[in-house]
C-alpha positions in Angstrom: 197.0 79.1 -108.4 200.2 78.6 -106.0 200.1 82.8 -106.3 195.9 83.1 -104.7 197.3 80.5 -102.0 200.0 82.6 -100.9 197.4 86.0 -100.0 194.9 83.8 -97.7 197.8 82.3 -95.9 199.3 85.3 -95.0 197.6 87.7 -92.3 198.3 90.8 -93.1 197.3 93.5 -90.8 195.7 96.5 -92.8 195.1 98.7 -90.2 191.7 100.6 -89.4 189.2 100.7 -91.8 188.6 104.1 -93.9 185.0 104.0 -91.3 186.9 103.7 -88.2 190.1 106.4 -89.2 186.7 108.5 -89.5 185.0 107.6 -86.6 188.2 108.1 -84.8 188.9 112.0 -86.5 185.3 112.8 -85.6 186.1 111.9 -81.7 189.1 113.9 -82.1 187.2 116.8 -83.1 184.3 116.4 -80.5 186.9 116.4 -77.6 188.8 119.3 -79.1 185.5 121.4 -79.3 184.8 119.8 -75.5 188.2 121.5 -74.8 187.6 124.8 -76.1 184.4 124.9 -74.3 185.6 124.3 -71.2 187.2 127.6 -69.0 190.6 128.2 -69.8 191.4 128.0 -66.1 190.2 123.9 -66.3 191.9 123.6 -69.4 195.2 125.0 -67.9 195.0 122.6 -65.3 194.5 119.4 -67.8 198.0 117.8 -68.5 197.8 118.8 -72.2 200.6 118.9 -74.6 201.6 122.9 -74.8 201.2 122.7 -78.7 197.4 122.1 -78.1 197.2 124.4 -75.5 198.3 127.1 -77.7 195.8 126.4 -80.7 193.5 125.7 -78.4 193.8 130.0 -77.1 193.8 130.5 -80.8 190.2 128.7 -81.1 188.9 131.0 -78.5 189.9 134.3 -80.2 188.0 133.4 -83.5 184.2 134.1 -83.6 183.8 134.0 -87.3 181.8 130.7 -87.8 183.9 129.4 -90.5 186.6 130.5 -89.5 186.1 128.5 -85.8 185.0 126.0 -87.5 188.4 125.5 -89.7 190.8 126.5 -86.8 188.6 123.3 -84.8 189.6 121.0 -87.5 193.0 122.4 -87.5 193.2 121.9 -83.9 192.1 118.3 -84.3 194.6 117.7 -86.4 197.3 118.6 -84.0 195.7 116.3 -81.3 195.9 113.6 -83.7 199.8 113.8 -83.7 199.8 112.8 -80.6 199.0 109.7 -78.6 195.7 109.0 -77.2 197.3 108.6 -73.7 197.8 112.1 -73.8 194.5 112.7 -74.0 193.0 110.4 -71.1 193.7 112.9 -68.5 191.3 115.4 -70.4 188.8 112.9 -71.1 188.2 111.6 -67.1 188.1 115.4 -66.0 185.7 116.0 -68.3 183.6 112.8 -67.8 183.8 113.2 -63.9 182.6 117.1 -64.6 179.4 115.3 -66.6 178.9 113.2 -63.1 179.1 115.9 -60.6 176.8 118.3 -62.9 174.3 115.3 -62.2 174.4 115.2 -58.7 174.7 118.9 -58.6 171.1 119.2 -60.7 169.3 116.4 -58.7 170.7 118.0 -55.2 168.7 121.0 -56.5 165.6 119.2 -57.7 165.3 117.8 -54.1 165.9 121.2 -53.1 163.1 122.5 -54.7 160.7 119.6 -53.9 161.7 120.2 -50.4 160.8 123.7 -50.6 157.5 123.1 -52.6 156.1 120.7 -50.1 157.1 123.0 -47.1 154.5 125.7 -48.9 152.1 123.1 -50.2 152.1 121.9 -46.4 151.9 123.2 -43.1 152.2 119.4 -41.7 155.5 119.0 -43.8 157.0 121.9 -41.2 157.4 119.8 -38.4 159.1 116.6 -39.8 161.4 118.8 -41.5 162.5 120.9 -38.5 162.9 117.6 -36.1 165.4 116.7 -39.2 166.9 120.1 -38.9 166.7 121.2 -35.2 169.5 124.0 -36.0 166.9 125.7 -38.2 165.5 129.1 -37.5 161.9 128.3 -37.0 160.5 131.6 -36.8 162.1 133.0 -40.0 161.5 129.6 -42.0 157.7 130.3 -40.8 157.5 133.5 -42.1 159.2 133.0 -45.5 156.6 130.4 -45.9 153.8 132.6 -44.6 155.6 135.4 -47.0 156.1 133.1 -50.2 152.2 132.0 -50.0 151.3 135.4 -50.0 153.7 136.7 -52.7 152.5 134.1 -55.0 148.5 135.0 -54.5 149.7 138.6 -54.7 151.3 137.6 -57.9 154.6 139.7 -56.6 158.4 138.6 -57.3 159.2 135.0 -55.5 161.2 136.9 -53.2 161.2 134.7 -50.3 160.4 131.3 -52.1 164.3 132.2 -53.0 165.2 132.9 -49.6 163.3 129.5 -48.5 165.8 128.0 -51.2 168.6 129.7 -50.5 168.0 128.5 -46.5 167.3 125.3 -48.0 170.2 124.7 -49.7 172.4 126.2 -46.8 170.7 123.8 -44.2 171.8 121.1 -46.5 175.7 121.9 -46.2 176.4 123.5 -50.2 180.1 123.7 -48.5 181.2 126.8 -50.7 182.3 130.2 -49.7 179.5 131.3 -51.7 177.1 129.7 -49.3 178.2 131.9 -46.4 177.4 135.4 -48.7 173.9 134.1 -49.5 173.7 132.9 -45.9 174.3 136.6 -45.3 171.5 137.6 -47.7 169.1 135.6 -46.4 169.4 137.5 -42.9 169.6 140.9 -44.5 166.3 139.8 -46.9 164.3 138.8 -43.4 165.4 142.9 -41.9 163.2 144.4 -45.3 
């Protein structure tokens, strides 16, 4: 009996549970197919161990199915050698990524609610230009004019883009890319 005592006074630490070492290998693998998702030129910038780096390039060159699929576990694997603090840099990039796709997507849905009420509207035009006074009235009129006709004409939404595109530059998209579709949107309004 003295022998049962002795095991429940002692505390022994076992470590994680079998569940949790899989719950933990599972993680691992999600981030390291996160990873190879991701462009190479993000990944580069991530503060990765070069060893993952590497597999990670070899990841990307496989397309078999089973074949990715191995090299993945492979690659997690790897990660596991390593400490999770490794990791965290990869993990906030990709969580702030998640955030800023949000706010991206809901800029545009306001966008194109914007855009549908100016053509659902012609009382919506003048709220929206004393918010704007910058805008080009006369060209925002006739893209409206044009879009309500391409739509009853059942012709390409050419200039319910435009009306976007004018939209989204009004609203300051900040991006080089901006000022080229700027630049379309004047050259669309010559045609």
């Amino acid at each position: 009996m003295s022998n049962h005592t002795d095991t429940t006074d002692t505390d022994e630490d076992f470590g994680p549970t079998r569940t949790q070492q899989r719950r933990d290998a599972l993680a691992v693998l999600a981030l390291a197919t996160q990873l190879c998702e991701l462009p190479p030129t993000r990944v580069a910038k991530m503060n990765l161990p070069d060893d993952v780096l590497t597999e990670i390039g070899h990841v990307r060159r496989i397309t078999a199915h089973g074949a990715r699929k191995r090299q993945l576990a492979y690659l997690a694997k790897i990660m596991r050698r390593h400490d999770d603090a490794d990791f965290d840099d990869a993990r906030a990039a990709m969580g702030e990524n998640r955030e800023r796709q949000r706010q991206e997507t809901a800029a545009m849905h306001r966008l194109e609610n914007q855009r549908d009420k100016l053509l659902a509207d012609d009382d919506a035009l003048a709220p929206f230009i004393a918010e704007h006074p910058g805008v080009d009235r006369q060209h925002l009129r006739s893209l409206i004019r044009q879009a309500r006709s391409e739509r009853e004409a059942n012709k390409p939404p050419r200039a319910y883009r435009e009306i976007f595109q004018m939209l989204k530059d009004l609203a300051g998209g900040g991006d080089g890319d901006d000022d080229a579709s700027g630049d379309r949107v004047q050259t669309g309004s010559e045609d």
